[in-house]
Rosetta silent file (secondary structure, phi, psi, omega in degrees, C-alpha in Angstrom):
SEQUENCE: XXXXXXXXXXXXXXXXXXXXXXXXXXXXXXXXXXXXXXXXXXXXXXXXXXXXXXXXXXXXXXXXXXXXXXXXXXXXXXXXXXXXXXXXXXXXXXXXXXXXXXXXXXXXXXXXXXXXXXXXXXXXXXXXXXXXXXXXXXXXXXXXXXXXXXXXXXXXXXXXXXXXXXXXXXXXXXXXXXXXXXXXXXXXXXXXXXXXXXXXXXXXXXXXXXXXXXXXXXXXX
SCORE:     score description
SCORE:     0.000 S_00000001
   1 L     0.000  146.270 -168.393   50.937  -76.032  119.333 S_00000001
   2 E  -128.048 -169.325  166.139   50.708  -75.661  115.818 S_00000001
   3 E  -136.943  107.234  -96.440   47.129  -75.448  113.207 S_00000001
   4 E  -131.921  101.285  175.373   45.993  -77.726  111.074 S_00000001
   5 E  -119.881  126.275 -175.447   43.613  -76.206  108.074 S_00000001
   6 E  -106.229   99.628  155.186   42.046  -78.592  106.707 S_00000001
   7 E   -84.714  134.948  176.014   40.276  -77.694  103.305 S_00000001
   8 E   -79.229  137.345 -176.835   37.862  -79.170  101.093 S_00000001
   9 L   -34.373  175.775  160.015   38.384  -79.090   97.630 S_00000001
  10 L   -78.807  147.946  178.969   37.335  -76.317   95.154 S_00000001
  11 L   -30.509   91.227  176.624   34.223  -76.871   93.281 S_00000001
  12 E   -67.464 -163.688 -158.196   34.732  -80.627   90.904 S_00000001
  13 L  -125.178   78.395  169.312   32.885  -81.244   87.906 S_00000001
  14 L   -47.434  125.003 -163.546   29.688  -82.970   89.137 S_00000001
  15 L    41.738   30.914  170.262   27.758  -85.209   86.367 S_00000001
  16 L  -105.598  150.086  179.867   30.509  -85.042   84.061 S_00000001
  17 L   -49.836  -47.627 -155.624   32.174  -88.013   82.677 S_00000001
  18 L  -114.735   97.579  157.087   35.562  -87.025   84.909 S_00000001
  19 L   -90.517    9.068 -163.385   34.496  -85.578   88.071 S_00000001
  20 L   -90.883   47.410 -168.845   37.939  -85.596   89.804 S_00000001
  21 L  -155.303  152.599 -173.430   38.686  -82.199   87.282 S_00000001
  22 E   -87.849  174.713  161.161   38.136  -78.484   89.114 S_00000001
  23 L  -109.645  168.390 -177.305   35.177  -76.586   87.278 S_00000001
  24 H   -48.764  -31.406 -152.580   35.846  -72.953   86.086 S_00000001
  25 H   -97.001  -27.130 -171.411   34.213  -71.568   89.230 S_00000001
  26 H   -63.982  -37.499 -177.985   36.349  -74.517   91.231 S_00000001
  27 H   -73.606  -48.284  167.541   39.553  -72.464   90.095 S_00000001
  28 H   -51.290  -41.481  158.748   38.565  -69.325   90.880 S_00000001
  29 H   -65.647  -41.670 -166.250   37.580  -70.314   94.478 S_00000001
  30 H   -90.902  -10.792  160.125   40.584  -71.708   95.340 S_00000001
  31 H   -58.861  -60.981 -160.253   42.640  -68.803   93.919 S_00000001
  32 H   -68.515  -12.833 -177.127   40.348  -66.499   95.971 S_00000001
  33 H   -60.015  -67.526 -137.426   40.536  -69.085   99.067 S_00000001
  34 H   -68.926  -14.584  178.890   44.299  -68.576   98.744 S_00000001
  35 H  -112.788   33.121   98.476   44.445  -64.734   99.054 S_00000001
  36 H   -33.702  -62.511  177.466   42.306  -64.902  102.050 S_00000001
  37 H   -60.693  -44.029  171.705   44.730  -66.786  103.853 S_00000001
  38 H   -27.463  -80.823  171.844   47.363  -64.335  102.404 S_00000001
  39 H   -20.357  -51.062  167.772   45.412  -61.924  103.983 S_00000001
  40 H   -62.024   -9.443 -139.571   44.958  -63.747  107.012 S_00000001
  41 L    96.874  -81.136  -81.598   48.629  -64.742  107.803 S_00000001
  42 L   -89.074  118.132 -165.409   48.169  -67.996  107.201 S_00000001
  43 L  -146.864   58.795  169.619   52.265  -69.213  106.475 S_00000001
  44 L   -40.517  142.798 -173.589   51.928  -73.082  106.326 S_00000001
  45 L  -100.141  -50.235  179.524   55.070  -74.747  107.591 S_00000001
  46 L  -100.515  155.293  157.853   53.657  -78.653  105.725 S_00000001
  47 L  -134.311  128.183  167.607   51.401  -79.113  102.932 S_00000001
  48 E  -106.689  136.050  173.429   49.115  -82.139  102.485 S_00000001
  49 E  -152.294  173.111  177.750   46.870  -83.356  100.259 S_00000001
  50 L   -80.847  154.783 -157.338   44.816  -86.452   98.908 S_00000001
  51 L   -98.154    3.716  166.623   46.410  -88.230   95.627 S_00000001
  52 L   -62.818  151.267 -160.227   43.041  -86.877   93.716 S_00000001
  53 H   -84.969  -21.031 -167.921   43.588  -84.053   90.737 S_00000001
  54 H   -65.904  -30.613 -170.473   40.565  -82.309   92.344 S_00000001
  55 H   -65.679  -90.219 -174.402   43.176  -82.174   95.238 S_00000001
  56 H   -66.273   -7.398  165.526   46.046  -81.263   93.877 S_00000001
  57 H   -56.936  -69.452 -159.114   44.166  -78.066   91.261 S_00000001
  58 H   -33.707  -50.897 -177.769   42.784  -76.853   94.475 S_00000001
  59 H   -85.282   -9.979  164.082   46.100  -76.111   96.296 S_00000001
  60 H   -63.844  -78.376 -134.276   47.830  -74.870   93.024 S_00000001
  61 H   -86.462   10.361  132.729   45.235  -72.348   92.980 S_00000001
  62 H   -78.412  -35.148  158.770   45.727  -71.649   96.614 S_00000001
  63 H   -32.095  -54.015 -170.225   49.216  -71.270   96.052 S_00000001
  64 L   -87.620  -16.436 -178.069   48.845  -68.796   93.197 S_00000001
  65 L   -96.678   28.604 -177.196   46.370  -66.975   95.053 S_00000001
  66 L  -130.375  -23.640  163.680   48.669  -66.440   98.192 S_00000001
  67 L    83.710   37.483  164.310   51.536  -65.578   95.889 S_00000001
  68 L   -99.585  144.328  168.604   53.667  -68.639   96.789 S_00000001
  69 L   -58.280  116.597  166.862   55.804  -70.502   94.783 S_00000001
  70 L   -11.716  134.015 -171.059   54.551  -73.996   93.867 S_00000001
  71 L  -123.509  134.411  171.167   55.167  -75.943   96.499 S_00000001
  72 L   -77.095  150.621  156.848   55.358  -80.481   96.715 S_00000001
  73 L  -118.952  177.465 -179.985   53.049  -81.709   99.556 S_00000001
  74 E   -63.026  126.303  156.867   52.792  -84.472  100.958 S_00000001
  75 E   -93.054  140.613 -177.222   50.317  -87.204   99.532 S_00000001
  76 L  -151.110  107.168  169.722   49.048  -89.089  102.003 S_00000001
  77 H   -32.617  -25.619  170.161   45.876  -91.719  101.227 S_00000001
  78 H   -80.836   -0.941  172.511   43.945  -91.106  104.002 S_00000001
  79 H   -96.621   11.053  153.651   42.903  -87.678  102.693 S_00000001
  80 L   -64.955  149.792  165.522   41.333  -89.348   99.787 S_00000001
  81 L   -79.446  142.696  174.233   37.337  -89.391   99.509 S_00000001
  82 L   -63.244  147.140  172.322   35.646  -92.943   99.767 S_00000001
  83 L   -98.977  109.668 -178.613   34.315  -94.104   96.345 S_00000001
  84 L   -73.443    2.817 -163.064   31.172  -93.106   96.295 S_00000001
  85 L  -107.080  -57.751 -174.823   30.543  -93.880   92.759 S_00000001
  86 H   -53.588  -42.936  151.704   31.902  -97.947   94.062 S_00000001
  87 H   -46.330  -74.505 -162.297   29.767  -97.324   97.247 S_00000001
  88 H   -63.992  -53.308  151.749   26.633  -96.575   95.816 S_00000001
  89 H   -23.730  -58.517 -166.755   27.385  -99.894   93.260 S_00000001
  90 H   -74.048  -45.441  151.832   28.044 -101.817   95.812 S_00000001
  91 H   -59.633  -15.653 -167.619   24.745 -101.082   97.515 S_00000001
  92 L  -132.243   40.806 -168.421   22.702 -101.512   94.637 S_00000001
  93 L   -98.575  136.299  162.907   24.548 -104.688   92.632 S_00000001
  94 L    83.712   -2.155  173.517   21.716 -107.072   91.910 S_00000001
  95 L  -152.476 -177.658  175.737   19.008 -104.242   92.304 S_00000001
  96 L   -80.955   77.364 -164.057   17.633 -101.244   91.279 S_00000001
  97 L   -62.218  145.368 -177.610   19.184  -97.882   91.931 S_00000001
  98 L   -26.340  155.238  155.975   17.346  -94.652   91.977 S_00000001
  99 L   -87.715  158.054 -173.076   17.079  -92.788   88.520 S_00000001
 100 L    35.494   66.340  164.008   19.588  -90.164   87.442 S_00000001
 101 L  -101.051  -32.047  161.662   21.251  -91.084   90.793 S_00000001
 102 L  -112.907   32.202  156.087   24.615  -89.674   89.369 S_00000001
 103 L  -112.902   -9.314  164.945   23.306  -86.930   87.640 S_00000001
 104 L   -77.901  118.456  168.653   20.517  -85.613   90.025 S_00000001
 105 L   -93.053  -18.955  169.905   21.791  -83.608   93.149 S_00000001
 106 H   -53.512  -52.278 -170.326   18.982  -84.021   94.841 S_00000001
 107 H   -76.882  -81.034 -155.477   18.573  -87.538   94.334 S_00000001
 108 H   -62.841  -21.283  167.134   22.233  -88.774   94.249 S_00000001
 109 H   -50.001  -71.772 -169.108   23.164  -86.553   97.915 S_00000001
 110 H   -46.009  -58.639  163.777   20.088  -88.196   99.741 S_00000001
 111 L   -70.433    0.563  166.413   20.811  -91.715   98.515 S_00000001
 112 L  -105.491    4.179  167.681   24.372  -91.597   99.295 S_00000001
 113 L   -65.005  -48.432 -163.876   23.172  -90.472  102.986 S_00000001
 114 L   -84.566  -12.807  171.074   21.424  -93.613  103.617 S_00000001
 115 L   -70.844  -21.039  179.181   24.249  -95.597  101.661 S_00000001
 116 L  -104.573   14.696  128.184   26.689  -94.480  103.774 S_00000001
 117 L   -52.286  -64.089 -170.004   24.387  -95.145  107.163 S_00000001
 118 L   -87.197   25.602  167.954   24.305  -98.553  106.239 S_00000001
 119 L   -78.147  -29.907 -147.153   27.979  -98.666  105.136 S_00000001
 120 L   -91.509  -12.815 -164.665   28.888  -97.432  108.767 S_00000001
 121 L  -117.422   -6.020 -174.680   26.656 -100.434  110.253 S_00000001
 122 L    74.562   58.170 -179.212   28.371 -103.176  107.520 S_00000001
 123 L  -115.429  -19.542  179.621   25.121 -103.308  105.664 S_00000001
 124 L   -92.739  142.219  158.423   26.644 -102.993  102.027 S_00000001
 125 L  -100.534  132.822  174.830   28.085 -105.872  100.669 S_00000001
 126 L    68.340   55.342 -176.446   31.272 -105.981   99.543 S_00000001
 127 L   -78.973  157.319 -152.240   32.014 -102.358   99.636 S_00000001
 128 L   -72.703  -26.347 -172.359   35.327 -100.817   97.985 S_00000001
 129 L  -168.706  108.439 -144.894   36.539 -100.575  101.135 S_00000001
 130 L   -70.008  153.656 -176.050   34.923 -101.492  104.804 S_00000001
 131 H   -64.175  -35.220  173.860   34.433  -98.212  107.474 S_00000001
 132 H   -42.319  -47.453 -162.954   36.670  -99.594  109.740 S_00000001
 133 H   -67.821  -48.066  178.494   39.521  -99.507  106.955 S_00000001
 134 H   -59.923  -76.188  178.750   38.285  -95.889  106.187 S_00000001
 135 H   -42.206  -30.111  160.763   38.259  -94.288  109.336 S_00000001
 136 H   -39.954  -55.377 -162.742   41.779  -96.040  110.082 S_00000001
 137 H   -86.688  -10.623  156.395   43.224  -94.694  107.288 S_00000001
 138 H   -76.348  -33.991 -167.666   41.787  -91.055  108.294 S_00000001
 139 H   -86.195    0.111   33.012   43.048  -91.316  111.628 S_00000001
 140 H    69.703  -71.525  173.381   46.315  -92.275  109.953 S_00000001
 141 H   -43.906  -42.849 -167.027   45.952  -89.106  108.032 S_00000001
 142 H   -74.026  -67.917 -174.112   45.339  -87.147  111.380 S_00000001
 143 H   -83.767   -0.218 -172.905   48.493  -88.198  113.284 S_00000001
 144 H   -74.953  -37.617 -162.881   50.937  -87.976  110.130 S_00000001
 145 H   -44.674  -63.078 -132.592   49.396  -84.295  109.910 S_00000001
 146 H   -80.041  -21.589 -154.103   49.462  -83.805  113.548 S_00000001
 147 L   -64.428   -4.136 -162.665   53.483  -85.154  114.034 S_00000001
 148 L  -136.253  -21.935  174.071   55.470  -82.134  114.102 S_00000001
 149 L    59.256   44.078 -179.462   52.854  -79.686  115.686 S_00000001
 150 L  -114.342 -175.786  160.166   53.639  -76.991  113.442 S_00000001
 151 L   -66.860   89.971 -128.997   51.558  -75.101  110.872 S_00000001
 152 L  -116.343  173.119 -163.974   50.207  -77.939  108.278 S_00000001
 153 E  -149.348  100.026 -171.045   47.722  -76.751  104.884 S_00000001
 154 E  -111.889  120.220  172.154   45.727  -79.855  103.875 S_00000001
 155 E   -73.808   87.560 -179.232   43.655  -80.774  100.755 S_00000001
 156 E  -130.540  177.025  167.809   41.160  -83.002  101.296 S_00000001
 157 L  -102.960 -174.104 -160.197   37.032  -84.125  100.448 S_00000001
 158 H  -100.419    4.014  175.520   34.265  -84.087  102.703 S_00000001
 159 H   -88.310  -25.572  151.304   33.507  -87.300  103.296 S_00000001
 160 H   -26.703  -57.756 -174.109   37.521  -87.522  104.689 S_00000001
 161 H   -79.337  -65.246 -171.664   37.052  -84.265  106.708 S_00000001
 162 H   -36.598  -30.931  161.737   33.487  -85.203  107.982 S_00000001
 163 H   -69.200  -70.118 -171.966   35.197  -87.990  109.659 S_00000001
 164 H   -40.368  -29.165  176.998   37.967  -86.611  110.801 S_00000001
 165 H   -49.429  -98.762 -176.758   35.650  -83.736  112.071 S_00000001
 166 H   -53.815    5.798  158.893   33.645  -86.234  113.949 S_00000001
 167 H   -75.927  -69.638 -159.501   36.373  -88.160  115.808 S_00000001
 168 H   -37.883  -38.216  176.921   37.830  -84.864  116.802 S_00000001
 169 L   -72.474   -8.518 -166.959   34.099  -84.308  118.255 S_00000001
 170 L    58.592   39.083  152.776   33.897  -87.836  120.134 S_00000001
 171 L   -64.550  137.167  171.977   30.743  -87.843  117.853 S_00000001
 172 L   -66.360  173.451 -165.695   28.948  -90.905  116.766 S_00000001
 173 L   -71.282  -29.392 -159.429   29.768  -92.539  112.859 S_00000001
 174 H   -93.630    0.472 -179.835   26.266  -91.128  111.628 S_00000001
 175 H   -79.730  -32.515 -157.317   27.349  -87.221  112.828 S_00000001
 176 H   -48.209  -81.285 -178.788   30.154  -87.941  109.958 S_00000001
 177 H   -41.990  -39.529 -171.559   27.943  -87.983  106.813 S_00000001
 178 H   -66.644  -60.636 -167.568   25.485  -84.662  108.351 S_00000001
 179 H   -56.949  -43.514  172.436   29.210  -82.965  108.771 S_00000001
 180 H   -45.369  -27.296  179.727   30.060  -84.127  105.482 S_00000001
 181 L  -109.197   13.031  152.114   27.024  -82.415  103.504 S_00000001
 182 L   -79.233  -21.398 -143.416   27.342  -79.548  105.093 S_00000001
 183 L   -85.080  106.209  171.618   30.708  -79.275  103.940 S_00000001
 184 L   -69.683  156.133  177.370   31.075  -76.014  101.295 S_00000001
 185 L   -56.305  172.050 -162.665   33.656  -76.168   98.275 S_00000001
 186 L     5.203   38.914 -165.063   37.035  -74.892   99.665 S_00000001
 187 L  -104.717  144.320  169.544   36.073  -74.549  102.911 S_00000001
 188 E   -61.884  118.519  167.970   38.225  -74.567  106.175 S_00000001
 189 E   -96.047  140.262 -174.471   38.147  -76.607  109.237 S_00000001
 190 E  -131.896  132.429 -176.028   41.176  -75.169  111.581 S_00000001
 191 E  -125.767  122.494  158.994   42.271  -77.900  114.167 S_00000001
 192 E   -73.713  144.687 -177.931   44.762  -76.576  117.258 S_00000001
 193 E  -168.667  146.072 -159.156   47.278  -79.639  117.367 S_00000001
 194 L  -146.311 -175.325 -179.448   50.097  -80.725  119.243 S_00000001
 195 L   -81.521   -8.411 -179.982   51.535  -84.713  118.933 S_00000001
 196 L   -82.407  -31.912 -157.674   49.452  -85.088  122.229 S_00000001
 197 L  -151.587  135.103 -179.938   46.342  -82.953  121.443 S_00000001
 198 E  -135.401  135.724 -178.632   43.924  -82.443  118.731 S_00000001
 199 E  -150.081  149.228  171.832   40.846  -79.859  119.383 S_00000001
 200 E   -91.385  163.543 -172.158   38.818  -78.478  116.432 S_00000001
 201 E  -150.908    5.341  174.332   38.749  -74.887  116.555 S_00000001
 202 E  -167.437  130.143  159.347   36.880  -73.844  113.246 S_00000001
 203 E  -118.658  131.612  169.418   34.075  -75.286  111.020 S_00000001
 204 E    62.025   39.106  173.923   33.382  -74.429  107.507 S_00000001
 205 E   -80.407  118.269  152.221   35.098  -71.039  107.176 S_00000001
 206 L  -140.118  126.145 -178.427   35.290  -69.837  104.218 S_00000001
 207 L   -73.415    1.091  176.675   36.970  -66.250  104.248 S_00000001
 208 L  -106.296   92.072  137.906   36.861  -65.575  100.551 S_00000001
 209 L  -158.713  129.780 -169.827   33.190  -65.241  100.351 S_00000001
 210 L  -139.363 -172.208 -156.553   31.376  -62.273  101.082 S_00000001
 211 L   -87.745   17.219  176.739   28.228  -60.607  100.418 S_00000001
 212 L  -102.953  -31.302 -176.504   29.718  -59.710   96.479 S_00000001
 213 L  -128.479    1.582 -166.274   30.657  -63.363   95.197 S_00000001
 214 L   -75.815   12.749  173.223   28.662  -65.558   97.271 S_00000001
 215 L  -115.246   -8.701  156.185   26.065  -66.666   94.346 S_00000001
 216 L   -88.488  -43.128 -164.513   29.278  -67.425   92.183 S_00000001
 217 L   -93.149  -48.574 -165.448   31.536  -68.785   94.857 S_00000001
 218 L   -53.098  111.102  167.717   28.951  -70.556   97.741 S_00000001
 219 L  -154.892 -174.902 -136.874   28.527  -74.157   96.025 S_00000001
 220 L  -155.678  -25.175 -149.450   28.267  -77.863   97.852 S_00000001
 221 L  -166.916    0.000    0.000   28.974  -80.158   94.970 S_00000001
């Protein structure tokens, strides 16, 4: 049996022209993520990640904070996030979308709850990509991860994990989105996994935050 940690990025750049770019605070978490695990043990045998930059900052700066040598991973498309900027379009071509819906966090979280309820029921039309394709290509994600049953280190976003999450739970498609927006910047999900067996075994860990950084580090978005 091997363990699967599945992380969420480091903090992106939210209402910025590029958000697929770490933020200052994004680097610094995933440095401090990474000498946690140090700390922990934690001696990935694979590394994975989603083909997003948000992706690949985060585990450099888990790398460097674990004091490992750059390492290649894996890329593997199903641990990209759905486009949520193409989503949200796609619900609201031909009508009127909230204001400051991608600059608002309030406002653009909430409407991308119920956009992704009715994505999950085929209610958007002509969405970047239908849930059926997405959850395939997570579960896809899941067994490439899962194939060797060793220790794997994964990069991924939260709408990616929140699925993956919720399969693992035999949960219905609307538990997906609630796991997803719970889902803190670098935070760990730990999955026991064998090519036979997948059990979650952590939610939402995140060991570099303590009662010293958590009003610097603790972010969502």
């Amino acid at each position: 049996m091997g363990t699967l940690f599945l992380i969420r990025h480091a903090q992106a750049s939210f209402g910025a022209a590029d958000y697929d770019v770490l933020s200052d605070t994004g680097h610094e978490q995933s440095r401090a993520l990474g000498r946690a695990l140090a700390r922990q043990g934690v001696r990935p045998e694979a590394l994975f990640t989603g083909a997003q930059r948000r992706h690949r900052e985060t585990l450099e700066g888990i790398l460097d904070g674990m004091g490992a040598p750059p390492r290649a991973a894996q890329v593997h498309p199903g641990l990209n996030e759905f486009d949520f900027k193409a989503l949200l379009d796609a619900r609201f071509r031909g009508g009127t979308p909230p204001d400051n819906l991608h600059g608002d966090r309030k406002t653009h979280f909430r409407t991308l709850r119920d956009t992704v309820l009715a994505w999950q029921r085929d209610e958007v039309p002509n969405p970047p990509e239908t849930w059926a394709e997405f959850t395939a290509r997570i579960e896809d994600a899941r067994r490439a991860m899962a194939r060797d049953g060793g220790d794997v280190l994964a990069i991924s976003s939260g709408g990616a994990i929140g699925q993956m999450l919720a399969a693992a739970l035999g949960a219905p498609p609307e538990q997906q989105i609630r796991l997803q927006l719970q889902m803190k910047n670098c935070a760990v999900n730990r999955f026991v996994h064998s090519p036979r067996s997948f059990y979650l075994h952590g939610f939402n860990e995140t060991p570099h935050i303590d009662a010293s950084n958590t009003n610097a580090f603790l972010t969502y978005s």
